[in-house]
VOGU-3710 file (C-alpha; in Angstrom, 3 decimals, decimal comma):
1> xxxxxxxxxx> -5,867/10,860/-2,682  -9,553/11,467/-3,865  -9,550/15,136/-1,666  -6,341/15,963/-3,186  -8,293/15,103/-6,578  -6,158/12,508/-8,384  -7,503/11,877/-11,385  -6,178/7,781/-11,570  -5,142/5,540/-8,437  -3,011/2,455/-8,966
11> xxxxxxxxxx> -4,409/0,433/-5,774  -2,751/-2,304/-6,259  -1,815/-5,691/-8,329  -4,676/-7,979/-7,596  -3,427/-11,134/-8,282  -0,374/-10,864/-6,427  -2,639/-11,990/-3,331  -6,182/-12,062/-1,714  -5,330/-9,326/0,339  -4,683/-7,179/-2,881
21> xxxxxxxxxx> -7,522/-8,243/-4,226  -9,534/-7,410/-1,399  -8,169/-4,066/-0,566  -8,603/-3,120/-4,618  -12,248/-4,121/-4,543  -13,037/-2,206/-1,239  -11,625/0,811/-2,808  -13,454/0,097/-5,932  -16,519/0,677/-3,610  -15,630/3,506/-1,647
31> xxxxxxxxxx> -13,629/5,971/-4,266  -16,164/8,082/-6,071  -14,307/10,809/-7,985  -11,272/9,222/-8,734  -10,585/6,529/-11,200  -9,193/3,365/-9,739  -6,706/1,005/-11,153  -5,547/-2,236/-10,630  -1,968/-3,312/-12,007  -1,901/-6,809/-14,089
41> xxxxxxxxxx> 0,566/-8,522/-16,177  -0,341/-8,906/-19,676  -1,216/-12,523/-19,373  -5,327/-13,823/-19,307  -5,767/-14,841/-15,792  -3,774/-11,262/-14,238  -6,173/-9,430/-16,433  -9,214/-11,292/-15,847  -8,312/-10,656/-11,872  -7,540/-7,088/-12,279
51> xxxxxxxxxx> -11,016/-6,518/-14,091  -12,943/-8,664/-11,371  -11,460/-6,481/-8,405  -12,255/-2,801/-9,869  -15,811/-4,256/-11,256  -17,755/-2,312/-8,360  -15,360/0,849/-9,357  -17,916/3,709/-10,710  -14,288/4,545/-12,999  -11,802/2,383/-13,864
61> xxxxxxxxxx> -9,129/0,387/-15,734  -6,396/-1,718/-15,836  -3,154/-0,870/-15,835  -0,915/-3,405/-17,609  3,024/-4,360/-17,961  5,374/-6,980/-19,715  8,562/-8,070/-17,883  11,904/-7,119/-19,426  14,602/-8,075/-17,408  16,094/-11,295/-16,730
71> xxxx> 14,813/-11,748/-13,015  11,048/-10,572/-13,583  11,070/-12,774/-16,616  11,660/-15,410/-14,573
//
C-alpha cells in the first residue's frame, strides 16, 4: 500500500487481540510514507490501546467509531 502511495492505512483494531496489536505495532515500525491507523471504539481503554500500538508510527492516528445497531451495542 505504501508503493501505491496511500496516504492513511487502517491496520487494524488493536484491542480486538494481541495479534492485532502486534501486527499494528510492527507496521508502525516498518511504514515510512504512509500514515498508519489503528481502529478503536470510543471508550478509554480501546483508545489508550490504539495509541500504544501506532506509538513507534513516524505518522499516525486513531481512527474511532460508536456502535449503532442493536447487535454491536451489545
Amino acid at each position: 500500500l505504501e508503493k501505491l502511495n496511500v496516504d492513511i492505512i487502517e491496520a487494524g483494531f488493536a484491542a480486538a487481540s494481541p495479534d492485532d496489536f502486534n501486527a499494528i505495532d510492527r507496521i508502525s515500525q516498518t511504514i515510512k510514507n504512509s500514515r498508519i491507523c489503528s481502529l478503536a471504539r470510543a471508550i478509554d481503554k480501546d483508545i489508550k490501546v490504539a495509541g500504544e500500538a501506532i506509538a513507534k508510527a513516524k505518522m499516525n492516528r486513531i481512527h474511532t467509531f460508536i456502535a449503532t445497531s442493536p447487535i454491536h451495542m451489545e
